[in-house]
C-alpha positions as CSV (number, residue, x, y, z in Angstrom):
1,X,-21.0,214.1,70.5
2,X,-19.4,216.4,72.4
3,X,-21.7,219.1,72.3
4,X,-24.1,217.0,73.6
5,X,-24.3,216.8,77.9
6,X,-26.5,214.5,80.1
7,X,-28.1,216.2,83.4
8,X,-28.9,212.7,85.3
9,X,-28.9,211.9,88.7
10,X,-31.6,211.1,91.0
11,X,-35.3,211.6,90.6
12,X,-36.1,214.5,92.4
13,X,-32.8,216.0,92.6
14,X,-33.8,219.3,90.8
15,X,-32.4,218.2,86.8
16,X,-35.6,219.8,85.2
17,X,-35.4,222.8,87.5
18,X,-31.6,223.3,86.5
19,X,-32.5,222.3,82.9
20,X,-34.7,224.9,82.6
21,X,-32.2,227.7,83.9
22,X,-30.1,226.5,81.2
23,X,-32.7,226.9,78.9
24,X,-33.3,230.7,80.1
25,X,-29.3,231.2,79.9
26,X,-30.0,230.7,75.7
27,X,-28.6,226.8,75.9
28,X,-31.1,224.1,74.1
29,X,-32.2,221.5,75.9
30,X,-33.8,218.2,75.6
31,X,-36.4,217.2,78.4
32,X,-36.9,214.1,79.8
33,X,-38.1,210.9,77.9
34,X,-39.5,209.0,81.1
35,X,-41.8,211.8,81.9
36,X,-42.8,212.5,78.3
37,X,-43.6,208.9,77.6
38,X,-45.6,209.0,81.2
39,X,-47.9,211.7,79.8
40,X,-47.9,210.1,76.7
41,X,-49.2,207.1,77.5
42,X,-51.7,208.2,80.5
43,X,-53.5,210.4,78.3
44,X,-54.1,207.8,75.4
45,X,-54.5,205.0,78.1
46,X,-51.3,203.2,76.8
47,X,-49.2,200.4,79.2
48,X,-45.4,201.6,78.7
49,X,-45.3,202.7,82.2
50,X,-42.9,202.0,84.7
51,X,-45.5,200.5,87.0
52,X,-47.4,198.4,84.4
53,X,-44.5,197.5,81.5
54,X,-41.1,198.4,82.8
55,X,-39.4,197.0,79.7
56,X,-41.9,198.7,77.2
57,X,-41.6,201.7,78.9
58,X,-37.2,201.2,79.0
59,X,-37.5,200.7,75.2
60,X,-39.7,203.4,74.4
61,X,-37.4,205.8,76.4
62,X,-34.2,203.9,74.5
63,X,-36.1,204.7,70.7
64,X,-37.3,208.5,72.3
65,X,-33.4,209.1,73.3
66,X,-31.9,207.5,70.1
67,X,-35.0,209.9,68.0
68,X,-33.6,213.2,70.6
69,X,-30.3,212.7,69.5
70,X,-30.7,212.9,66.1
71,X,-33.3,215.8,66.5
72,X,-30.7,217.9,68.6
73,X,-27.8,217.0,66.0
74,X,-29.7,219.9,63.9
75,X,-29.6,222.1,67.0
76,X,-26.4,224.7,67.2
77,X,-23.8,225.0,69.8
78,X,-24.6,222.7,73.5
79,X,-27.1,221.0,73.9
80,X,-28.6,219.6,77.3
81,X,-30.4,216.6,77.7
82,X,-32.4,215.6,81.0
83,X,-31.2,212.2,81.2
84,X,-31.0,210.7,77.8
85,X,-30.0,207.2,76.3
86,X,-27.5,205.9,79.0
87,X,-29.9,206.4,81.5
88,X,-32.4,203.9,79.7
89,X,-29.5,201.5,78.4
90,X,-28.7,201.2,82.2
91,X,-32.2,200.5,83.3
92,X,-32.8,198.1,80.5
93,X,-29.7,196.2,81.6
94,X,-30.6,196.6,85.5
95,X,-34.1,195.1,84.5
96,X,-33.4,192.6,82.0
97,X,-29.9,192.2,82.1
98,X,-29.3,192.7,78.5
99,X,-26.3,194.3,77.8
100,X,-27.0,197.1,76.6
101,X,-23.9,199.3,77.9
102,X,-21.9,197.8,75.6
103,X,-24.4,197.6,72.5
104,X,-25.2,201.2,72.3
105,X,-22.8,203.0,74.8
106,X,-19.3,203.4,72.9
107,X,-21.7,204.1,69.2
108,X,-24.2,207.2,71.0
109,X,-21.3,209.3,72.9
110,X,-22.3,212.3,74.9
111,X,-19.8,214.7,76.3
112,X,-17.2,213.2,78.7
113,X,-18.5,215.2,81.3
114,X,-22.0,214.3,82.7
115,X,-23.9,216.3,85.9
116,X,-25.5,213.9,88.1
117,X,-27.9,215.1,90.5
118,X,-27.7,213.8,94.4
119,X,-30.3,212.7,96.5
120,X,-31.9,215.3,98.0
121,X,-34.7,214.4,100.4
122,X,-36.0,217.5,101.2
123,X,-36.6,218.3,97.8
124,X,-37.9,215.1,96.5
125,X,-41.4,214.9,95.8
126,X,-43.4,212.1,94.4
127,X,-46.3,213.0,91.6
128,X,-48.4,211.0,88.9
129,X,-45.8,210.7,86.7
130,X,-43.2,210.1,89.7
131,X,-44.7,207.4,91.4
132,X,-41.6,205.2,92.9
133,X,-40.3,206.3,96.6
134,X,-36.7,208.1,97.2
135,X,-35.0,204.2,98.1
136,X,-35.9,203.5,94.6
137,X,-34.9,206.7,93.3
138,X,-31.4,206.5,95.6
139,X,-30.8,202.9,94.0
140,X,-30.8,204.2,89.9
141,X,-28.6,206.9,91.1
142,X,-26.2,204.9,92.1
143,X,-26.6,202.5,89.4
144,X,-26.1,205.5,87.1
145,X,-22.9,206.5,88.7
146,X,-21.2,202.7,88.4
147,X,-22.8,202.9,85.0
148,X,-21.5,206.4,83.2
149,X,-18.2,205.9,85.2
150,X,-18.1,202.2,82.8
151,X,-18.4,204.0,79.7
152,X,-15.6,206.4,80.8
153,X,-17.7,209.8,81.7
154,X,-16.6,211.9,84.5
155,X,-18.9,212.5,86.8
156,X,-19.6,215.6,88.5
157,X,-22.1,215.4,91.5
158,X,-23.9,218.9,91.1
159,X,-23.8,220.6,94.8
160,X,-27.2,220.9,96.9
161,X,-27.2,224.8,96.4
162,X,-29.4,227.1,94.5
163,X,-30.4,226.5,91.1
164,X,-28.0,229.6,89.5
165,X,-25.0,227.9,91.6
166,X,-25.6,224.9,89.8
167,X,-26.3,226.3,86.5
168,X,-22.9,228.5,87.5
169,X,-21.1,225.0,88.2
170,X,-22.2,223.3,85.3
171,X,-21.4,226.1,82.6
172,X,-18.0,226.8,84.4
173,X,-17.0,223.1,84.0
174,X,-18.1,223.0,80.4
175,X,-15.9,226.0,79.9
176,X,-18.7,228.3,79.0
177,X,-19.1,230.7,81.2
């Protein structure tokens, strides 16, 4: 859907601190399914975790995008997601070497233009729901980028600047600024 657009990128790259200056700037958004499913199952002592059951964990994020997508169809004008069902489909395929890409990629489109967040080391920070190092982060990245470039997105690597410049960048490329 073309009103739809994918922030992704590299864990700890700043996409929640950009999605939430979207989010200020009147835009919807859609946060992240890897962290919600992180709290999710930590507080009710579940095992779809990325440490425990990476392919629960890949399938729950896969059934949390799909259920995003349909929530955010209801949603007016763009809507930005913080990472979103490509982002799983390539980590399912990555882990289990299904191929996923090509099941759900062409039928769930997002807009042709998707923001990918660089590594940044000196912003990158580890927590309890982030617990895998930057080399592991700096791997899905560029996974992601061979990935989304597949299905035919242009990628735009958002610049290490503040977050209004990137917020700026993104909105000017999307036309609506």
């Amino acid at each position: 859907m073309d009103r739809f657009v994918i922030l992704s990128g590299c864990s700890g790259g700043g996409k929640s601190t950009l999605l939430e200056a979207l989010r200020l700037r009147g835009h919807h958004v859609i946060e992240e399914p890897g962290r919600r499913i992180v709290a999710q199952e930590l507080a009710g002592g579940g095992s779809a975790l990325p440490w425990v059951d990476i392919e629960a964990f890949i399938r729950r994020a896969i059934d949390m995008s799909l259920a995003d997508r349909q929530a955010a169809a209801a949603l007016p004008g763009t809507v930005f997601f913080d990472r979103g069902l490509i982002d799983a489909i390539s980590a399912l395929r990555h882990v289990t070497g299904e191929p996923a890409l090509t099941t759900y990629g062409p039928m769930h489109r997002y807009n042709s233009h998707v923001f990918l967040t660089p590594p940044w080391p000196e912003i990158y920070v580890g927590d309890g729901e982030r617990r895998h190092g930057l080399s592991e982060a700096i791997a899905e990245y560029e996974r992601l980028i061979t990935d989304y470039s597949a299905l035919g997105y242009e990628a735009h690597i958002l610049p290490k600047t503040s977050v209004a410049e990137r917020a700026d960048f993104v909105l000017a490329t999307l036309g609506l600024n």
